[in-house]
N, C-alpha and C positions, 0 to 999 in steps of 0.2 A: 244123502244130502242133509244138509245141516238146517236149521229152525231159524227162522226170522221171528226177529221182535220188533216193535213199533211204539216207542214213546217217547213224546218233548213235553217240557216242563210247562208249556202253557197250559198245556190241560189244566192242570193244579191252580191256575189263576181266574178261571172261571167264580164269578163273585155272586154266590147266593145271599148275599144278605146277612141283617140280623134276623136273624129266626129266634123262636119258642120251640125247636125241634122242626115243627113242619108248620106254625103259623104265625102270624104275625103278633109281634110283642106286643102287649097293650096293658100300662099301670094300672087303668082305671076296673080292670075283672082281675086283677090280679098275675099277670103274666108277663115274667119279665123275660128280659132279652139275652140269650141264648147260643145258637149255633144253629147251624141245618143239618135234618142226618147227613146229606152229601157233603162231607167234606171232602175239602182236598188230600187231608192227611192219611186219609187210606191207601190212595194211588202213588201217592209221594213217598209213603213207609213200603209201599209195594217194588216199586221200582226200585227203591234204594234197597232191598234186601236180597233183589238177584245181583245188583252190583257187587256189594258188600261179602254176600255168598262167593262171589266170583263165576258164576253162573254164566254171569254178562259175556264172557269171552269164551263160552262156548256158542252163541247166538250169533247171528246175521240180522246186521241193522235195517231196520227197514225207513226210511224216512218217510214221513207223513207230507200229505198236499193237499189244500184244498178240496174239496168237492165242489163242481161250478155249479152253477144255478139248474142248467138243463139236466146232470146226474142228482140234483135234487130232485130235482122235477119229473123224473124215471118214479120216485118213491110219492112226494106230496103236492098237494096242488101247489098253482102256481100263487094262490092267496096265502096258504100257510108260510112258503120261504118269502115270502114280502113284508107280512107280519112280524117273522122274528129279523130281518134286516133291520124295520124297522124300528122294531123295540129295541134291538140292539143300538142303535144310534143314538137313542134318549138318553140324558146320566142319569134316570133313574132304571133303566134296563127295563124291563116287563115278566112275565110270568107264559113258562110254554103254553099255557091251557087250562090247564086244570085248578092253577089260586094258590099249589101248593109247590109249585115246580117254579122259583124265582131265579133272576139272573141278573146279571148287570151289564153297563155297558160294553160293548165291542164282543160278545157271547156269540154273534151270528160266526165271527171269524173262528173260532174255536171249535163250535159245534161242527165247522162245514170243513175244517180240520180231521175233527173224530172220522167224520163220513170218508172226507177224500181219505184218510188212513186205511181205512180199512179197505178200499178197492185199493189201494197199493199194495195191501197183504196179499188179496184174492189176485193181481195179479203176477205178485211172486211167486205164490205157487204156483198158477197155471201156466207160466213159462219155466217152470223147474229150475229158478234161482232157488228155493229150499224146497222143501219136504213138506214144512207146513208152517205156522208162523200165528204168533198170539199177539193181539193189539192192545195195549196197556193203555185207552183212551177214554176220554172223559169230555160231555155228559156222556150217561149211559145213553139207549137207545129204544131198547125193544118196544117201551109202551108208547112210541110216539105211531098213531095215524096220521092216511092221505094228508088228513084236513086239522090236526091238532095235537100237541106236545101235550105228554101226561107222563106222570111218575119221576119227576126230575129229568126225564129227555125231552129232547129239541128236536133232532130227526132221527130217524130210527138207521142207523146204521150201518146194523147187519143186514137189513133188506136194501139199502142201498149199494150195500158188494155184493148181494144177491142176484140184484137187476144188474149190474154192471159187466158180471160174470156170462148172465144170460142175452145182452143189448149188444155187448162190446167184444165178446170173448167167444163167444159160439157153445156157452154151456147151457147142454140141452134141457138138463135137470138139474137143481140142487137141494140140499135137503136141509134142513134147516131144526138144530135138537137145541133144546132151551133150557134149562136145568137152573135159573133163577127162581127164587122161592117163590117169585110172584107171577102171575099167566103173560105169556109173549103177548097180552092179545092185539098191540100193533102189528107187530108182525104176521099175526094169523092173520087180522083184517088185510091188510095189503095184499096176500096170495091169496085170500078167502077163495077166489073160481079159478086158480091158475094150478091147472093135475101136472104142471113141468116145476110147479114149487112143493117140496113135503115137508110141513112144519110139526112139529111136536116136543110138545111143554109138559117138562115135570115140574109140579109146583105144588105150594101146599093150598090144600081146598080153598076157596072160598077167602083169601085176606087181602087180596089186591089186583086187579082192581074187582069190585063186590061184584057178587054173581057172573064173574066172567072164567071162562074157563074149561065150564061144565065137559063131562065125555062127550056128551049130547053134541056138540059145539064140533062138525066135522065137513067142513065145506059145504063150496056151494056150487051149484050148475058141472060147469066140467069138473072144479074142481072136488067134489064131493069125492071124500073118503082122505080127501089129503091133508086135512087137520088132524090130528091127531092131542086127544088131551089128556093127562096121568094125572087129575089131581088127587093127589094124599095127604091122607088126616095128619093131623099136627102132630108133632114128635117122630116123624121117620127118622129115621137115622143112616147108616149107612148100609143094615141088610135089604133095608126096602127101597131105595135107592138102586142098588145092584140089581134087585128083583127089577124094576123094572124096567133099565137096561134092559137085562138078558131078557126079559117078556115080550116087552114092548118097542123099544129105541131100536134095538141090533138086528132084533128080525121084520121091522118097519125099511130100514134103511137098504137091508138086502133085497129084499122083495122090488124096491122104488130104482135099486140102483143108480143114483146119484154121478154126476159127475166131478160134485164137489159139493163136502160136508163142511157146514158151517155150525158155529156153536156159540149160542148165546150163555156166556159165562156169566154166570154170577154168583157170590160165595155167602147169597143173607140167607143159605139154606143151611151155613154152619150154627155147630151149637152155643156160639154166643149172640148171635147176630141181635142186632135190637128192634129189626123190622118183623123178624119171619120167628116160629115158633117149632123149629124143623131142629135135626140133631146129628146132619154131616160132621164128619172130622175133614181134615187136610188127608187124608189117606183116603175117605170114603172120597173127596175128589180127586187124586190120581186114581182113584180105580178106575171114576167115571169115564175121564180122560184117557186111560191105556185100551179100552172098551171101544170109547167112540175110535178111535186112532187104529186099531185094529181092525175095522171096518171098513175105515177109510181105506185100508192101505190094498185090501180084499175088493173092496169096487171102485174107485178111484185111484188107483196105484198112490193112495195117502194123500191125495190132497184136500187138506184140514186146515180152516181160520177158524182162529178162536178170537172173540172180544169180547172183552170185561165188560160188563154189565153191573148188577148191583154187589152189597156188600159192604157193612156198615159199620165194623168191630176193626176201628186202627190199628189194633194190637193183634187179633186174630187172620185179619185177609191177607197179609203179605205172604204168611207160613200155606195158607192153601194154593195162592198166586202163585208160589216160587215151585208146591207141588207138580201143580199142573204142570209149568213151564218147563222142571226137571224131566217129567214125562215125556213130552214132546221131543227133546232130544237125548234123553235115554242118559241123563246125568242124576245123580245125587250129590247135594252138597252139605246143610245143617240143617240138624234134624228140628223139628217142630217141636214147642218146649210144650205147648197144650195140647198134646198130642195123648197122653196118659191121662190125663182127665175129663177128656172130652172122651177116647174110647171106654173108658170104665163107666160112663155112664150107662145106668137103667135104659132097656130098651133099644140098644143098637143092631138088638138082632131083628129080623122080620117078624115082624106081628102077624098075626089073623086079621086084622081090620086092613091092615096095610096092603097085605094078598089081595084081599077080596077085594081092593080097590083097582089094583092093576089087574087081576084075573077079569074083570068088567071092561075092559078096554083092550084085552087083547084079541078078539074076535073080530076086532075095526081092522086089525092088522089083512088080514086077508083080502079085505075088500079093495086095497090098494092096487091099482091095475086092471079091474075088471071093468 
């Protein structure tokens, strides 16, 4: 079966503002007006370079819809999707949560776009219209909790084609692998006591959001044991990434046996990114990708949704996006031109600090099930 994709051009029209990077302009401390990391032009150079590649027609389109109020409301309270409705209505838009996640008007239709997208993916695959299928959508998602939007997301996404899967669909378990530079910790709060949800986040220590993340950090009540967290010291690269895949992620995933693998994608773990401090190539992400996908395929006869999450290098995210996406359905098309310098870099192989950070979380693995 062939790969579904999922993306419309409104994503890209979501209106963050003038920004100073992540704050608001102000002449009088000296801070003038800017851009926001999230721009649209990532996802737009993204999209346009599986076209352009001719990628596009090996894929299966997936059209995006809405998510209603009440598959909201599977994920966050009934106050938070009321709040961004509302803010959304104002012409000056409002902020998810956090001061640094701005929006503009008409945002709620967009965000609740990204959401219903992505239960449109989980349900392509679980009717075997494709194989597996990546959501090219925008805002991101992962850091949005029950009750508040953080890190540039509105609502969290991938736990809402999670619940959808699990409310609507009859999937008993799904498992849920995050591989953004920055901690899921939305998404872990939301399954925090649910042993039918297995969440685990590779990220680098400690940069966003602050002290979240920790190994320590492993469910709660039933769910206990079903958090899983890999943070790694700054500058991994792609052997320590693999490492803890193969350590951690693959023998996590078999153990839990999933009925459907979901994957929080995000590319600020590359080595240019301007958020993360991490030193993936576009190959160390098809590995990731051909890994989890082999998995998948071994406990879920391959039923795999992937959505874009962060990623902040206009120039660099399309080349690892169009990776991934080649993976999935077992094409190659142009090759990645920062591809030779990003691998030549110092330190892409697995470090000692780097092991000994995954070798400290892979004893969690076992406990899954008991």
């Amino acid at each position: 079966m062939a790969t579904g994709y999922l993306h419309h051009e409104v994503f890209g029209w979501l209106d963050r503002g003038t920004r100073a990077a992540l704050f608001e302009p102000d002449p009088r401390l000296g801070v003038q007006p800017l851009w926001h990391y999230d721009m649209s032009d990532t996802r737009r150079r993204t999209h346009e370079l599986v076209v352009v590649s001719g990628l596009i027609d090996e894929l299966v389109p997936i059209r995006p819809r809405p998510a209603t109020e009440d598959e909201l409301r599977r994920v966050h309270t009934p106050a938070h999707v009321a709040r961004i409705q509302a803010d959304s209505d104002r012409p000056g838009g409002g902020d998810s949560g956090d001061g640094i996640s701005p929006f503009g008007c008409g945002t709620y239709d967009i965000a609740a776009l990204a959401a219903g997208g992505v239960i449109e993916a989980v349900e392509a695959v679980w009717d075997n219209r494709v194989r597996n299928a990546y959501t090219l959508v925008r805002p991101p998602g992962h850091h949005a909790t029950a009750d508040e939007g953080m890190g540039f997301c509105v609502f969290n996404n991938i736990a809402v084609g999670a619940r959808h899967a699990q409310r609507a669909l009859g999937a008993r378990r799904v498992a849920i692998v995050d591989w953004d530079v920055h901690h899921g910790n939305g998404t872990q709060a939301v399954f925090y006591d649910d042993p039918d949800v297995l969440t685990i986040s590779l990220h680098q220590d400690n940069v966003f959001p602050v002290d979240s993340g920790k190994a320590t950090e492993r469910g709660t009540g039933a769910g206990l044991g079903y958090a899983l967290n890999v943070p790694l010291p700054p500058g991994t690269g792609d052997g320590g990434y693999r490492y803890a895949m193969q350590t951690v992620v693959i023998p996590a995933i078999q153990r839990f046996q999933p009925d459907l693998v979901m994957v929080a994608c995000g590319f600020d773990a590359g080595a240019m990114d301007q958020l993360g401090r991490q030193m993936v190539t576009s190959e160390g992400f098809r590995e990731l990708t051909a890994m989890v996908a082999h998995v998948a395929d071994r406990v879920c006869d391959g039923r795999l949704v992937l959505t874009h999450e962060g990623g902040y290098n206009p120039a660099t995210v399309p080349f690892s996006g169009l990776a991934v996406i080649e993976t999935l359905c077992g094409k190659k098309t142009v090759a990645d031109p920062f591809l030779p310098l990003m691998s030549a870099m110092a330190g892409q192989d697995l470090q000692p600090a780097q092991r000994d950070a995954v070798d400290a979380v892979a004893g969690h693995v076992d406990d899954i099930g008991r």
